[in-house]
N, C-alpha and C positions, 0 to 999 in steps of 0.2 A: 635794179639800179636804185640807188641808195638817193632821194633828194632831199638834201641837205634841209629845209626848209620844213619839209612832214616829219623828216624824225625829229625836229627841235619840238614843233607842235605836238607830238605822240611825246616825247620825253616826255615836257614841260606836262602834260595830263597826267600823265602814268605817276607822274611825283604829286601833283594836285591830290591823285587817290590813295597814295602811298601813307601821305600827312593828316590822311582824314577830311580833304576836306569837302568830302562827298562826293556821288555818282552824278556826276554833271556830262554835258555832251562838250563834244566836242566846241571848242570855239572859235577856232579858224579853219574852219571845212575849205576853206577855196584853197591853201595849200594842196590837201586830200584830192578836192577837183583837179588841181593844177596836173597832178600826178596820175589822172586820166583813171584816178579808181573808178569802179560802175558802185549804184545808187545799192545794192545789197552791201557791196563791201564798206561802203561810210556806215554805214546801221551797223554794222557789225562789229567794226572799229570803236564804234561809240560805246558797245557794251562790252570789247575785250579789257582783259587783264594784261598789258602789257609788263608788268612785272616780269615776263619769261621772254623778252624779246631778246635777253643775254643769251639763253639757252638755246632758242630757235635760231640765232645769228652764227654760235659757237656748231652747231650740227652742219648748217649751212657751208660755216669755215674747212670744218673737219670732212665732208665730199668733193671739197674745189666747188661748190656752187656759188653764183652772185660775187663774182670777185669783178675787180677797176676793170682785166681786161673782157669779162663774157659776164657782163651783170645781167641777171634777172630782168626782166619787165618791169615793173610794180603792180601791175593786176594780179599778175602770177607771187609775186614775193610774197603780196599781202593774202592771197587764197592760199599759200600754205602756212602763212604764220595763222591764219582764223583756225586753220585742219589741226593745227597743233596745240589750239586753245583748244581744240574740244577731248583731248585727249586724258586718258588717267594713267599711261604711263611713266609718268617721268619720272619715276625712281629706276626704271631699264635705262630712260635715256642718259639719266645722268653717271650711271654707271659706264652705259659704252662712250658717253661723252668725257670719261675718265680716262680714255683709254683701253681699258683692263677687255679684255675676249675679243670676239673677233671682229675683224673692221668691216665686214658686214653685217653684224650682228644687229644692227636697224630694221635689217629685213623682217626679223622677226616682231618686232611690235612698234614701229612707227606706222602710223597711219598714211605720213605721205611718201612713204617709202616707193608705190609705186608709179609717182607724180617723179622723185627722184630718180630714180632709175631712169624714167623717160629721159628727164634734161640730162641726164648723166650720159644717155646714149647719140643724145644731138648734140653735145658737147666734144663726144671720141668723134662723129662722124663729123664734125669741122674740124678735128686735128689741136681742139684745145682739150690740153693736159688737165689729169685732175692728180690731186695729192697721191 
């Protein structure tokens, strides 16, 4: 689930780092708090590159996951967008995120690919549709 209030604060940072104007922490964690993150995932937020939250949101788009009607958690949103900062593929991901092969083709080098699958499967077993 998407709270309007944490992504203004993750934006508003991510462009702070964007312009240079250094690696600062966070500075309104109580949104973070609001959103019921646990205490590993604000430290870890604090050191991401959110620069890629287009691309982690766009893969997201492209499974049916975290949509208005079956949104995500935000514990869960936010542990696989951190799974996906540690990754060194994204020259694959932007390729299947192109489109181009096959629309499994995640399987082969997404890290949270089998984090996806799970919610992909408790998603068919409530009867909500994926793309």
């Amino acid at each position: 689930m998407r709270v309007p209030k944490l992504d203004y604060v993750l934006s508003a940072w991510a462009k702070r780092r964007r312009e240079g104007s250094g690696i600062r922490p966070l500075e309104d964690l109580s949104a973070m708090r609001s959103a019921a993150l646990r205490a590993d995932q604000l430290d870890r937020m604090g050191e991401a590159d959110l620069q890629t939250s287009d691309e982690f949101d766009a893969v997201l788009t492209r499974l049916g996951l975290d949509t208005r009607d079956a949104p995500l958690p935000p514990t869960t949103r936010v542990d696989l967008f951190l799974h996906c900062q540690e990754c060194d593929r994204r020259a694959n991901c932007r390729h299947w995120l192109a489109g181009t092969g096959n629309p499994l083709g995640y399987r082969q080098f997404c890290p949270n690919a089998p984090m996806f699958e799970r919610l992909l499967c408790i998603r068919r077993r409530r009867g909500v549709d994926s793309p």
